[in-house]
N, C-alpha and C positions, 0 to 999 in steps of 0.2 A: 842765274836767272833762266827760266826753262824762254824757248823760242818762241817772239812775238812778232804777228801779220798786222799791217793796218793795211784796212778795205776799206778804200777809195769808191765811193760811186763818183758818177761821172754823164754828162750828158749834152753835149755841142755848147761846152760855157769853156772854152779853149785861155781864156783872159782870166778868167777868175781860176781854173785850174793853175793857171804858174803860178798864180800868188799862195795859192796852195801848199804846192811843191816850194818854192822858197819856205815858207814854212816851218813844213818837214826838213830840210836842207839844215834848219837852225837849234833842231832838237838836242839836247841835253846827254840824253841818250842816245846812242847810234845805231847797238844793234836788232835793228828792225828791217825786214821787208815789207814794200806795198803793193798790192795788189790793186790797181784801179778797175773798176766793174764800170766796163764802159755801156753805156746801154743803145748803142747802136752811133756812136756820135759818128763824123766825115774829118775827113784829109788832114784839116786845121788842128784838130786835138791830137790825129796821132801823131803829127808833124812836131807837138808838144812832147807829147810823151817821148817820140823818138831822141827829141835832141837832151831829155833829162833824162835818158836811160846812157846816152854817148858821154855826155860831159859830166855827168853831177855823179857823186859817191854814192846817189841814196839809189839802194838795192828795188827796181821795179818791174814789174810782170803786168804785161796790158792783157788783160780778160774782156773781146768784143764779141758782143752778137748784133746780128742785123737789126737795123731797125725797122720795128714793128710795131709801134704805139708805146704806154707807159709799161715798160717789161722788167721795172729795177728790181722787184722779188725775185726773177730769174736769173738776172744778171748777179744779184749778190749769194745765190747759192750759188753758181758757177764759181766766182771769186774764191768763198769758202773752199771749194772743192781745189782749188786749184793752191792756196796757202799752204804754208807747211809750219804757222805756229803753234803752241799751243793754248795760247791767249791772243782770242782775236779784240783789235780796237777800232770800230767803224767811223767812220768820217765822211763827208761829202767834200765832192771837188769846190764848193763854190765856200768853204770855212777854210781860213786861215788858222790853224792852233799854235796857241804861246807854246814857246822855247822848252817849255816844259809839260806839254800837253802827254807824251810816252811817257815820259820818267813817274810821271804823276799817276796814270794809271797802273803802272806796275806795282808803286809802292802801295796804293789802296788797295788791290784786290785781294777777293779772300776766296779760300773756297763754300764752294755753294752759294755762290752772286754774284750779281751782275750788276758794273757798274751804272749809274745815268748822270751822266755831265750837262755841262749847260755851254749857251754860246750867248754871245749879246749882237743883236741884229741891227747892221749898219744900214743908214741911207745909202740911196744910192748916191750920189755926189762925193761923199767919204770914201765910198767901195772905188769910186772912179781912180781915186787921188795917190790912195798907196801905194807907194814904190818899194821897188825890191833892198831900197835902203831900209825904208821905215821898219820892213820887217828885218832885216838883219839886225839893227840895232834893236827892235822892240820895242821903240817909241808909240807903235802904232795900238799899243796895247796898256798905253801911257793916259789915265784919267783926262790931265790937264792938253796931252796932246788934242783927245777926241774931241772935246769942247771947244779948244780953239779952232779945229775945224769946224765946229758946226753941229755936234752932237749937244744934245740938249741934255742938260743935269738930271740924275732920276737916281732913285737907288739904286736900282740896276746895274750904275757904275763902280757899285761896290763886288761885284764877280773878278775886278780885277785888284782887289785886296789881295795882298798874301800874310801869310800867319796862319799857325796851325787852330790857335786858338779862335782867331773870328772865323775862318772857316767855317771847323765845327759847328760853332756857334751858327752862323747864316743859314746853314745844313739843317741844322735841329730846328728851327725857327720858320725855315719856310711855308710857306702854305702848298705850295706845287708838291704832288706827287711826284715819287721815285716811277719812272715808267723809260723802256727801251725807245728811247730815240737817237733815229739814226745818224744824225750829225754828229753826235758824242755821246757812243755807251763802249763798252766791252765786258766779255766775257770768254768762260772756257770754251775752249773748241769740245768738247767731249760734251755737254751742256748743248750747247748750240747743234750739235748733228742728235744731241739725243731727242729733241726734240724735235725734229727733221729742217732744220734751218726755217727759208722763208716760206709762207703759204704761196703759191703761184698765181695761186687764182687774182690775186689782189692786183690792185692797181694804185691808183692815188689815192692816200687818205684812211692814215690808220694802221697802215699793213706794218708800221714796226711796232705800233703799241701790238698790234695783233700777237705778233710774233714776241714780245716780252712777257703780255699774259700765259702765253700756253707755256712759258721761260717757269714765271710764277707758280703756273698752276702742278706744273714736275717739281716746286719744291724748291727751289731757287730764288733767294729773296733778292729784291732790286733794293741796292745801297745809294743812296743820293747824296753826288759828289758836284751837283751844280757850280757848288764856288768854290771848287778845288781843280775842276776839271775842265778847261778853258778856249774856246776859240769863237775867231770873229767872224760872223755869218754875212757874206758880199751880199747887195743888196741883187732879189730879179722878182721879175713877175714871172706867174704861173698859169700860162695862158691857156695852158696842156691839161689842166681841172676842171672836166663835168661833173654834173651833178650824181649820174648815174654809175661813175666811178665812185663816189663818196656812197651810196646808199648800197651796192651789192657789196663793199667794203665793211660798211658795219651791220650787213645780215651777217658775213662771215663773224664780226665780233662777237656779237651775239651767241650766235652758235658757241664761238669757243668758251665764252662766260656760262653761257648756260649746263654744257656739256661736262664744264670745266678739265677739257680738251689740252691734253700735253703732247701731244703728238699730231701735225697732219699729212694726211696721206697724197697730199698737193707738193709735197717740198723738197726736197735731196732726191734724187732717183738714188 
């Protein structure tokens, strides 16, 4: 299997990053590096990272820059730049992914696409609860666990079916678009720089769809692995979201639909 990066965003959520990292700790497959893209977090997260670079197996490179408002399109070209695989799998610090979140992306990708996984979003009271057992054993990923906490019955709880066959099946069926979201997609690194990685200009709201269209628009199909591709998103609020980050975000969308733009001149130096 050729060499795989999982980039870690990251932002002063120190509590929900370990659960994270346990996580990763639990995966199926090993040989992987991560790169966390931190985006200016303080003392408490790197205090994290340091003691899961000292004690734990799993292979990690901390990528910081100051903080300076919403800068994660920076901070994850950075990351890019600094990986050495050549399939990247993006993730955020605040998702836990099942035991088989790596293994699973490997065996789906193809070339010329990019995957889009799916995550199921916890209350916050659930996000509180889980412990570093729940995830080593996997219970936490366990239908009849979630409900006994607290989680309310929906279909939704069918993401954590396994079977090749309903997968597929759920895949072909859904109504959600296949689109680059960054809690759970991957693709080629060769892909990702041909397109100059993230727009910079962006901020919150949009900038990985942005960034999957101009994927799409070089020719690169997004394959939708929602309920093959797995993890559980810790509950937080976003308190960090104007309005005027949301509208100069999708003139940028715009632009790239309309132009139908594979390249921007915002992204990799």
């Amino acid at each position: 299997m050729s060499s795989v990066s999982v980039i870690l965003s990251t932002y002063n959520q120190p509590d929900w990053l370990v659960k994270a990292l346990w996580g990763f700790e639990q995966q199926t497959y090993k040989d992987f590096e991560i790169i966390i893209a931190d985006d200016g977090s303080g003392s408490e997260t790197k205090a994290v990272i340091d003691n899961f670079q000292k004690k734990s197996n799993l292979r990690i490179k901390h990528v910081w820059q100051e903080d300076d408002g919403f800068r994660k399109t920076v901070i994850l070209n950075k990351a890019i730049m600094a990986s050495e695989g050549e399939y990247l799998i993006f993730s955020d610090g605040d998702c836990i992914p099942r035991n088989d979140l790596v293994v699973r992306h490997i065996e789906l990708r193809r070339s010329g696409c990019f995957l889009s996984g799916g995550y199921f979003k916890l209350p916050e009271h659930v996000s509180q609860i889980i412990s570093k057992e729940d995830i080593q054993t996997q219970r936490c990923f366990d239908t009849d666990w979630l409900i006994e906490k607290g989680v309310k019955k929906s279909f939704k709880l069918n993401k954590f079916s396994k079977g090749e066959l309903k997968e597929r099946l759920l895949n072909t069926l859904t109504p959600t678009k296949a689109t680059w979201d960054g809690n759970n997609a991957s693709g080629w690194r060769k892909d990702i720089l041909n397109v100059n990685g993230f727009d910079e200009r962006m901020e919150y709201g949009g900038e990985d769809r942005e960034f999957g269209e101009r994927l799409m628009n070089s020719g690169i199909k997004a394959v939708q692995a929602r309920y093959g591709l797995i993890t559980l998103h810790l509950h937080h609020e976003r308190g960090y979201v104007k309005p005027e980050m949301i509208e100069k975000n999708n003139k940028i969308r715009r632009e790239t639909r309309r132009n139908k733009a594979t390249r921007t001149e915002f992204g990799i130096k």
